[in-house]
Backbone as CSV, one residue per row, in Angstrom:
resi,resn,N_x,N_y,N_z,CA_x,CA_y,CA_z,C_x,C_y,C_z
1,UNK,16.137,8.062,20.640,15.388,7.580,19.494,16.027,6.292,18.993
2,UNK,15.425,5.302,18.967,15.876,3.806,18.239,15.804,3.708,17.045
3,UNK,17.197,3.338,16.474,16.730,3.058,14.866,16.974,1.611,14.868
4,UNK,16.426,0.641,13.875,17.051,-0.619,13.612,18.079,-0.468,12.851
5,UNK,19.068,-1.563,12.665,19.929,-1.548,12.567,19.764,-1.397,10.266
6,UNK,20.707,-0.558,10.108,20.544,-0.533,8.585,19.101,0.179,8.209
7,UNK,18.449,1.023,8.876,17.312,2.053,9.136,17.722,3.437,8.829
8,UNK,17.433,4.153,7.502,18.278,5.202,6.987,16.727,6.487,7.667
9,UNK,15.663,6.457,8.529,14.461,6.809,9.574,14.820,6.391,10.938
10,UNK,14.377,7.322,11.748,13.862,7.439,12.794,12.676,6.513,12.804
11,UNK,12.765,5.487,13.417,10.992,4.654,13.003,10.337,4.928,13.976
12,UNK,10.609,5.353,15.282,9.534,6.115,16.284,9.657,7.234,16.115
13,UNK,9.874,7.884,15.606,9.829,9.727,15.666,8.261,9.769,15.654
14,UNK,7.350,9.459,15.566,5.574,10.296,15.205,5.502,9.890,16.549
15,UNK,6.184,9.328,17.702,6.043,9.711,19.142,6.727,10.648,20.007
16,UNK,7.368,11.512,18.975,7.990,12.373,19.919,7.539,13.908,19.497
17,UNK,7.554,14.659,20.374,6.898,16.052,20.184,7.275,16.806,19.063
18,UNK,8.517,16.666,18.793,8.561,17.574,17.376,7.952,16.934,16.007
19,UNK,7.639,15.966,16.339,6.764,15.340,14.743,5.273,15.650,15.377
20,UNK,4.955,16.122,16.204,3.459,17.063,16.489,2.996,17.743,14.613
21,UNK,3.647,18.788,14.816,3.562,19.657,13.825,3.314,19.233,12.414
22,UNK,4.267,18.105,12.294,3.744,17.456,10.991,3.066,16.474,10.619
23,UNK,2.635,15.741,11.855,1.533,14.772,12.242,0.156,15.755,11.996
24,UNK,-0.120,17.026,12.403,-0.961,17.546,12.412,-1.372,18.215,10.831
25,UNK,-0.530,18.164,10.270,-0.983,18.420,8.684,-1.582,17.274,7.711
26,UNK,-1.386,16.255,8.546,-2.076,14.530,7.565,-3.370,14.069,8.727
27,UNK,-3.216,14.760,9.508,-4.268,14.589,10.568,-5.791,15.717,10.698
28,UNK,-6.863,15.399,10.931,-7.927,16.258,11.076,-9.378,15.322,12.043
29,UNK,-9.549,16.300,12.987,-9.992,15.734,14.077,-9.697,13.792,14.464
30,UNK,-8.215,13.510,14.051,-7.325,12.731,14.933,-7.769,11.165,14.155
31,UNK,-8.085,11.970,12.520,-8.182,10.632,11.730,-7.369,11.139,10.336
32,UNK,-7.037,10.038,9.431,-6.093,10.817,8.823,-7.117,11.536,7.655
33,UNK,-6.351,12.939,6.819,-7.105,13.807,5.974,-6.897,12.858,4.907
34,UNK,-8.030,13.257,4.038,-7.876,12.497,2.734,-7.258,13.332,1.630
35,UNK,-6.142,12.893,0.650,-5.726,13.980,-0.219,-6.508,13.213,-1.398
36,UNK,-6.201,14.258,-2.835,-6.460,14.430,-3.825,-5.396,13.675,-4.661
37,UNK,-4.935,13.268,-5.846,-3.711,13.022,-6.622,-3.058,14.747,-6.496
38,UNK,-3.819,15.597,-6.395,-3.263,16.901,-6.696,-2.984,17.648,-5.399
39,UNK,-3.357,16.967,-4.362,-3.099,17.416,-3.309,-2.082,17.163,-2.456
40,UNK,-1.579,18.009,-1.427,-0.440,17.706,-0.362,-0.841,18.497,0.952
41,UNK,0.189,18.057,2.168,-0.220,18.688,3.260,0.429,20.516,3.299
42,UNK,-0.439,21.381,3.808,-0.219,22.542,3.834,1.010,22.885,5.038
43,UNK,1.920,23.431,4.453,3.064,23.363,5.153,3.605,25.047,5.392
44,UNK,3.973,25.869,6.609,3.838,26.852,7.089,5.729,27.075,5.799
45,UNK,5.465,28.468,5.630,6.284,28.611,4.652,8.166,28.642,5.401
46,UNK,8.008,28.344,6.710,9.625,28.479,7.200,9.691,27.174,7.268
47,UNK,8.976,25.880,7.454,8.814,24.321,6.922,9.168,23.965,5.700
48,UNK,10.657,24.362,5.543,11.181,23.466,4.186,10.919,21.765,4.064
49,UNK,10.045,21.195,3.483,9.945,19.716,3.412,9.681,19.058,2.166
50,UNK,10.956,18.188,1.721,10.805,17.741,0.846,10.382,16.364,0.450
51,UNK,9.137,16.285,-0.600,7.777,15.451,-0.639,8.517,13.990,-1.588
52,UNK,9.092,12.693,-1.225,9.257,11.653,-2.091,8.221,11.242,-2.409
53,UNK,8.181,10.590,-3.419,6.705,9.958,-4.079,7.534,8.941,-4.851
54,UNK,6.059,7.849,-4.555,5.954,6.428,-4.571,4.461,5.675,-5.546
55,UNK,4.736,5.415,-6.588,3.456,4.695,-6.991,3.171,3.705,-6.779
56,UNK,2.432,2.786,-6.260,2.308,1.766,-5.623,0.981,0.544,-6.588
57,UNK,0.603,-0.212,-7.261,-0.450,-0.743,-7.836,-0.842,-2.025,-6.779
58,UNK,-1.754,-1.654,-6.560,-2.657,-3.367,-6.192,-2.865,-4.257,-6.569
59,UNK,-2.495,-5.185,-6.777,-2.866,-6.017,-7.967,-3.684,-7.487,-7.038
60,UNK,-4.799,-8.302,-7.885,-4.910,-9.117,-7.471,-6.338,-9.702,-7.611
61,UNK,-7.130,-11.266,-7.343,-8.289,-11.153,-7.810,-9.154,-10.629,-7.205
62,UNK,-10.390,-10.902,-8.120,-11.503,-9.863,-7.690,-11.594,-10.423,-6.321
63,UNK,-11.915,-9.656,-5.117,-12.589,-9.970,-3.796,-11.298,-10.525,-2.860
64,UNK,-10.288,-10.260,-3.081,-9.072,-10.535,-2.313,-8.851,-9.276,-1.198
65,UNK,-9.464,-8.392,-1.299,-9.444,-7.134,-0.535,-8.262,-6.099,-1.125
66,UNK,-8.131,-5.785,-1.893,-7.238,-4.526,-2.798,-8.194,-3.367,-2.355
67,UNK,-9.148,-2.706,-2.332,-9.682,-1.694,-1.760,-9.678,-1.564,-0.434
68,UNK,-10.111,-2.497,-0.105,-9.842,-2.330,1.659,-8.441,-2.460,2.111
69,UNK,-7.408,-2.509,1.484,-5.883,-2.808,1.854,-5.915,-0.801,1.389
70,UNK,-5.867,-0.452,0.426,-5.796,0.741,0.037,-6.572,1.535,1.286
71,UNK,-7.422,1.380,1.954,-8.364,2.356,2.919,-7.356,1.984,4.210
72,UNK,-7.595,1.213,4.137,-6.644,0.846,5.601,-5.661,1.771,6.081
73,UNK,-4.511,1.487,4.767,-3.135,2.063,4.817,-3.389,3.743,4.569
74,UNK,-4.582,4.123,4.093,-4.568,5.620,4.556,-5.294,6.038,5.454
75,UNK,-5.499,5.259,6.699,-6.406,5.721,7.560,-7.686,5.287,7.576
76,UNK,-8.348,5.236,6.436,-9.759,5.387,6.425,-10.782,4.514,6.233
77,UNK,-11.827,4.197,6.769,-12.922,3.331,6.646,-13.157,2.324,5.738
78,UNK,-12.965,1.133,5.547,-13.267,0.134,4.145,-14.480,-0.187,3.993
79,UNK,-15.075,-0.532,2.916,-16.538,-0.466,2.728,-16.711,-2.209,3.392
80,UNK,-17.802,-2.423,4.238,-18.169,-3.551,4.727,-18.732,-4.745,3.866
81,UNK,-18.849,-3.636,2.787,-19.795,-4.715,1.478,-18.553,-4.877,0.354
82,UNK,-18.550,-5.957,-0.208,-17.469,-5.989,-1.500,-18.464,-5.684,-2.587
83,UNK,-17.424,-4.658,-3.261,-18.316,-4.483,-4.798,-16.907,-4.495,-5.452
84,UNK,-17.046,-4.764,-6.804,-15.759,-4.484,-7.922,-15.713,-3.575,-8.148
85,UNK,-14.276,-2.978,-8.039,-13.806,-1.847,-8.470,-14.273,-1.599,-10.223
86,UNK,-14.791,-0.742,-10.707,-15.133,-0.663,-12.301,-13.873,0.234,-12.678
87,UNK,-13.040,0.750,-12.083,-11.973,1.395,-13.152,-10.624,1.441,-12.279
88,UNK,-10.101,2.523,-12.465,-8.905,2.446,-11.525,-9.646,3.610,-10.081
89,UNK,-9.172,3.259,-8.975,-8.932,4.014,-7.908,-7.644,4.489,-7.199
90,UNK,-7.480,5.659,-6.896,-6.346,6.131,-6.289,-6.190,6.725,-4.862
91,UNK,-5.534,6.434,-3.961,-5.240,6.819,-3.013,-3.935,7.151,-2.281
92,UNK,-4.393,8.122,-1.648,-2.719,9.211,-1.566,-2.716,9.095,-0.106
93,UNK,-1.358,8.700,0.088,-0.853,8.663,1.665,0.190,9.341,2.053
94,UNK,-0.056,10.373,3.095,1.264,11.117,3.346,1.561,10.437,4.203
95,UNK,2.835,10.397,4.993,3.821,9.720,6.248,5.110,10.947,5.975
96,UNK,4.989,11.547,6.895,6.465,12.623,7.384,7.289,11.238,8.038
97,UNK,8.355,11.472,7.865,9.846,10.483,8.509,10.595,12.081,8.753
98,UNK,12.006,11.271,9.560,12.762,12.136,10.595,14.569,11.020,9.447
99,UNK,14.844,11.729,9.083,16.134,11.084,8.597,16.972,10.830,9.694
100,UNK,17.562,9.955,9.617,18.424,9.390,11.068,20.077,10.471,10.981
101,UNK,20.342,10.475,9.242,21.758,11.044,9.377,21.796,12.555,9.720
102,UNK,20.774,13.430,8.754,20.934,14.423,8.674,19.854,15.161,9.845
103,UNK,19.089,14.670,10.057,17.842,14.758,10.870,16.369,16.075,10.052
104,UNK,16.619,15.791,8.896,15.880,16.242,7.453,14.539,16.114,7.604
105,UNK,13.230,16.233,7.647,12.360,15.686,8.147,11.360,15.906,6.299
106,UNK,11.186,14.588,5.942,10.623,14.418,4.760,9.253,14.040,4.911
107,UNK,8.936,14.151,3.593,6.905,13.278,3.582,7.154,12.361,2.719
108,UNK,7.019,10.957,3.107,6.999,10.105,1.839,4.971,9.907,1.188
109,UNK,5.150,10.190,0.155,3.901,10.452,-0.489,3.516,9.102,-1.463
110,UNK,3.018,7.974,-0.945,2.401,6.897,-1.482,1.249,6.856,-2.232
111,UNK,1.096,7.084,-3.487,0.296,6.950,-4.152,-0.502,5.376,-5.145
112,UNK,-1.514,4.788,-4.150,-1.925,3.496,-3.991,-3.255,3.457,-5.175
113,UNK,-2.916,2.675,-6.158,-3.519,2.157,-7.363,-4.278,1.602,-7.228
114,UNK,-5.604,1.321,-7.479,-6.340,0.396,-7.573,-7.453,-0.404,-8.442
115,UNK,-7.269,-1.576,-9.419,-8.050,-1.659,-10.622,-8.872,-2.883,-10.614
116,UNK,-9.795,-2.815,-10.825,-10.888,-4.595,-10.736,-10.138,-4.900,-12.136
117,UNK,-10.353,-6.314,-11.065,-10.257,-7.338,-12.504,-10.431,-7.478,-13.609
118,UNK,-12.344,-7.559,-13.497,-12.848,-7.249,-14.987,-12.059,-6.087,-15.902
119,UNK,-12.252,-4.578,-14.984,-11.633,-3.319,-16.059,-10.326,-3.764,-16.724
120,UNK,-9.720,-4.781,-16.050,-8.298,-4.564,-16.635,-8.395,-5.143,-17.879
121,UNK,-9.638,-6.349,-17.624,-9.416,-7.192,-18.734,-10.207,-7.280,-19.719
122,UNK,-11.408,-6.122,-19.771,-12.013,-5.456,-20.737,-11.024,-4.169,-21.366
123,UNK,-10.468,-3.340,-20.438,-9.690,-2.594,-21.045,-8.345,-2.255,-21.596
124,UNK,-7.851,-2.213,-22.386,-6.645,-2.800,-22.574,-5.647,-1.364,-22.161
125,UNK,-6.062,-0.154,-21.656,-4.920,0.557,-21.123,-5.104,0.660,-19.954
126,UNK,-6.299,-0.169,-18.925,-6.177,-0.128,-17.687,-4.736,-0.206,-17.389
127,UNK,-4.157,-1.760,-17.626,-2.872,-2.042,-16.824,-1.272,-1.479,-17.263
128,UNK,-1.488,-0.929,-18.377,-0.639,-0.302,-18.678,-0.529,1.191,-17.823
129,UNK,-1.827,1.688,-17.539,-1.750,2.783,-17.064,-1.183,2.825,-14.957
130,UNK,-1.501,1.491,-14.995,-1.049,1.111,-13.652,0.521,1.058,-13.567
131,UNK,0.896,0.524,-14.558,2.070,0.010,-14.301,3.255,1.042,-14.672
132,UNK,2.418,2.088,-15.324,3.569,3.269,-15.608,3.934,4.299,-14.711
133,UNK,5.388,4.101,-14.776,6.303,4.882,-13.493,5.699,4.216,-12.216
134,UNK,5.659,3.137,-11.889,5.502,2.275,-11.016,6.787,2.412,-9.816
135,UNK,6.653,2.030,-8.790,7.484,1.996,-8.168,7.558,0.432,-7.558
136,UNK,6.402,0.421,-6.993,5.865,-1.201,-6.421,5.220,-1.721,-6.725
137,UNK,4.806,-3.148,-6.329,3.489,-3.402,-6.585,3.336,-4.812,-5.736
138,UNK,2.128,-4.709,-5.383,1.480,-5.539,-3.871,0.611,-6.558,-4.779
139,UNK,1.335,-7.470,-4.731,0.200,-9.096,-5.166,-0.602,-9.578,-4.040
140,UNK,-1.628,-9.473,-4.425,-2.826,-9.962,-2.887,-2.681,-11.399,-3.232
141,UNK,-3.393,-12.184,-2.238,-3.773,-13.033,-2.406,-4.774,-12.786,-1.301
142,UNK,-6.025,-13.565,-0.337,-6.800,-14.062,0.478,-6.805,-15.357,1.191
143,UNK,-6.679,-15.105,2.172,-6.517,-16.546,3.228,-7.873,-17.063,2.697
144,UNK,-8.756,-16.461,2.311,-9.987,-17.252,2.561,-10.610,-18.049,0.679
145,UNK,-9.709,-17.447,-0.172,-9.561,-17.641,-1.501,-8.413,-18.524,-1.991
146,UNK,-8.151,-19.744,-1.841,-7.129,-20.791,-2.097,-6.695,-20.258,-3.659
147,UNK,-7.824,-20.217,-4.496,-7.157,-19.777,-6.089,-7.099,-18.636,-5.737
148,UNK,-6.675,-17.665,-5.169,-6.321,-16.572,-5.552,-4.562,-16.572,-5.029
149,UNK,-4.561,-17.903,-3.629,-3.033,-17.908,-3.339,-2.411,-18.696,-5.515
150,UNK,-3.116,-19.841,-5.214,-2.597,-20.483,-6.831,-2.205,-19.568,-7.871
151,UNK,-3.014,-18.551,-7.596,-2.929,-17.665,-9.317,-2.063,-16.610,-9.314
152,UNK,-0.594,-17.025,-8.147,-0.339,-15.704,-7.947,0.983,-15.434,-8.756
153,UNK,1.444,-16.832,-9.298,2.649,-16.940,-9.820,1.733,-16.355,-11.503
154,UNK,0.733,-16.706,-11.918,0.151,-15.947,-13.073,0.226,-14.851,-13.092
155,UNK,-0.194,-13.928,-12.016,-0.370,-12.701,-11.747,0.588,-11.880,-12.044
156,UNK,1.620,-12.803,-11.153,2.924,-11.907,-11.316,3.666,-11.541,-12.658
157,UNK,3.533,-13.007,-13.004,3.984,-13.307,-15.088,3.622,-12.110,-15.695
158,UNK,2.296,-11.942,-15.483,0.997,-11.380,-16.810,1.421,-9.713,-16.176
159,UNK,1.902,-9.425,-15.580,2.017,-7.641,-14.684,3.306,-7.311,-15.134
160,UNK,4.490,-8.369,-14.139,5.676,-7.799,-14.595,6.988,-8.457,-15.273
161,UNK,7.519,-8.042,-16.052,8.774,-8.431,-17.036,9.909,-8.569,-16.259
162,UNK,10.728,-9.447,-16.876,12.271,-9.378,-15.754,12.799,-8.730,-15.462
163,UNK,12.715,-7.289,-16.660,13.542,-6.765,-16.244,13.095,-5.328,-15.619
164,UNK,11.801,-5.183,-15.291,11.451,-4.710,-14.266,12.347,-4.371,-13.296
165,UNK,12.874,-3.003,-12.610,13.017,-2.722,-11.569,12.313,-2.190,-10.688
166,UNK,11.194,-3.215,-10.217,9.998,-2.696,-9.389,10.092,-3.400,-8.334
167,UNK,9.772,-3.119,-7.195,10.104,-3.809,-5.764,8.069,-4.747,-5.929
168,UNK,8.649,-5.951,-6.154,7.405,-6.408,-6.130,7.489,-7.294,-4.370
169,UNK,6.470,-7.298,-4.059,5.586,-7.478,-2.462,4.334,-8.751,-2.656
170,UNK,4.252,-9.591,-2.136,3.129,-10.529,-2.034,2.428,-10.498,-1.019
171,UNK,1.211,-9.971,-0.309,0.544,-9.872,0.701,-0.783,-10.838,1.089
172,UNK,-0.859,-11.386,2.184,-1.768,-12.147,2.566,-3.384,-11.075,2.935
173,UNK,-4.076,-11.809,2.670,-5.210,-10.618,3.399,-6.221,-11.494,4.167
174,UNK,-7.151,-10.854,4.858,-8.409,-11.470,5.234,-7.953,-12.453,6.357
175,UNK,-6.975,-12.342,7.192,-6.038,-13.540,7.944,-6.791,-13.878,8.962
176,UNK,-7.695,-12.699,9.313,-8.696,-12.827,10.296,-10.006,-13.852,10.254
177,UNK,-10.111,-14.179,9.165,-11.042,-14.921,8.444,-11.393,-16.389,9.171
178,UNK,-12.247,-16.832,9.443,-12.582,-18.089,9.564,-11.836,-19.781,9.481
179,UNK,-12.321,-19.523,7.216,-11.731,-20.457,6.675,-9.874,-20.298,6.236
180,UNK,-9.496,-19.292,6.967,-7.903,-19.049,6.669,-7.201,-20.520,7.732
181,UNK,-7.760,-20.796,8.732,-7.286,-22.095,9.346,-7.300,-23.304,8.345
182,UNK,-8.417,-23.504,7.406,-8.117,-24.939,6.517,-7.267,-24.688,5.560
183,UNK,-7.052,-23.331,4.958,-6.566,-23.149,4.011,-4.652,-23.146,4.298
184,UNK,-4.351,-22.736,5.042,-3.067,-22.372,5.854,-2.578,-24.033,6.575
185,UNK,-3.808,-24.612,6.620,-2.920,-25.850,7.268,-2.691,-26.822,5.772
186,UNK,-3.450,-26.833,4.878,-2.921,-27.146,3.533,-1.869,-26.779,3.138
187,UNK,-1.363,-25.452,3.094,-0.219,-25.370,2.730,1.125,-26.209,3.879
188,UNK,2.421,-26.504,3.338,3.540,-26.728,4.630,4.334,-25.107,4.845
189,UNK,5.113,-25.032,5.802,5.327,-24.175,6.051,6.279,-23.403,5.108
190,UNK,6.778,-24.671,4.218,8.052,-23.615,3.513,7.049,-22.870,2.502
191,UNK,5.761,-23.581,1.942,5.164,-22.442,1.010,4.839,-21.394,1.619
192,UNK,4.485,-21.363,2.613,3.763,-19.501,3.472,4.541,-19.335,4.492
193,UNK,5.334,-18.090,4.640,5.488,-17.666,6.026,4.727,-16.599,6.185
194,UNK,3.863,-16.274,7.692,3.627,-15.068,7.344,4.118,-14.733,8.842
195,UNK,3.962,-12.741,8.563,4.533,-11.909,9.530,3.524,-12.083,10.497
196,UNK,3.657,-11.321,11.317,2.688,-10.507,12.811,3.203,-9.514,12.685
């Protein structure tokens, strides 16, 4: 089993046969199950496994893809049509890991936020309600939305305080896109790196 280096997981373990068993509790006919906020995977009672949880918020403008980033990362279908989110949405992601030291086998339980624009800014406990007991939070932007890369240093201001201990994340979306070539060659390279 390979770990990278400073990797406290097994990062291939869901290819090896003993993560069968717990692959098969987030799995149902070989797509992932959808949970509830109140829900978890059903675990046979000699399966001691203990569940970390993670709140995660989306943040970002309208039509940057925050719903379809949320469907993605749990498996499941994104709607082909953009509509605005009208309130908050939530989505729950299990992932079993294999601890590298002890060989412990945990569920990290990601619970992925999601609020339109407008609600936040008609309602004034939308974003408060996002941001409480937070763990992370994912600033979109869109390759194919230039002000939404601009507005991101706002974004970030108007969400979180300094002294925040929240692992904040900036994510590109839509990379697949068309107009992401004019937009990307505008920028120089030290403003964007992005992954593969």
């Amino acid at each position: 089993m390979s770990v990278p280096p400073g990797s406290i997981i097994v990062s291939d373990w869901h290819r090896f046969p003993d993560s069968r068993e717990f692959f098969s509790r987030i799995l149902h006919n070989k797509k992932r199950r959808k949970f509830g906020l109140l829900e978890a995977p059903m675990m046979p009672p000699h399966m001691n496994v203990d569940i970390v949880r993670y709140k995660v918020f989306i943040s970002g403008k309208t039509g940057v893809g925050k719903s379809a980033l949320a469907a993605r990362l749990a498996g499941l279908d994104f709607p082909k049509m953009h509509y605005e989110t009208t309130g908050i949405e939530t989505t729950v992601v299990f992932w079993p890991v294999r601890l590298k030291e002890s060989g412990r086998v945990l569920f990290f339980r990601f619970e992925l936020w999601d609020c339109g624009e407008s609600a936040i800014r008609r309602f004034d406990h939308m974003l408060p309600s996002c941001k409480e007991q937070v763990d992370a939070i994912l600033f979109l932007f869109s390759f194919t939305d230039r002000g939404s890369f601009d507005d991101l240093s706002n974004q970030i201001t108007r969400i979180t305080e300094s002294s925040d201990r929240v692992v904040k994340l900036v994510v590109g979306t839509k990379r697949d896109r068309k107009r992401r070539n004019t937009f990307s060659r505008s920028l120089g390279s030290s403003d964007l790196q992005s992954g593969r």
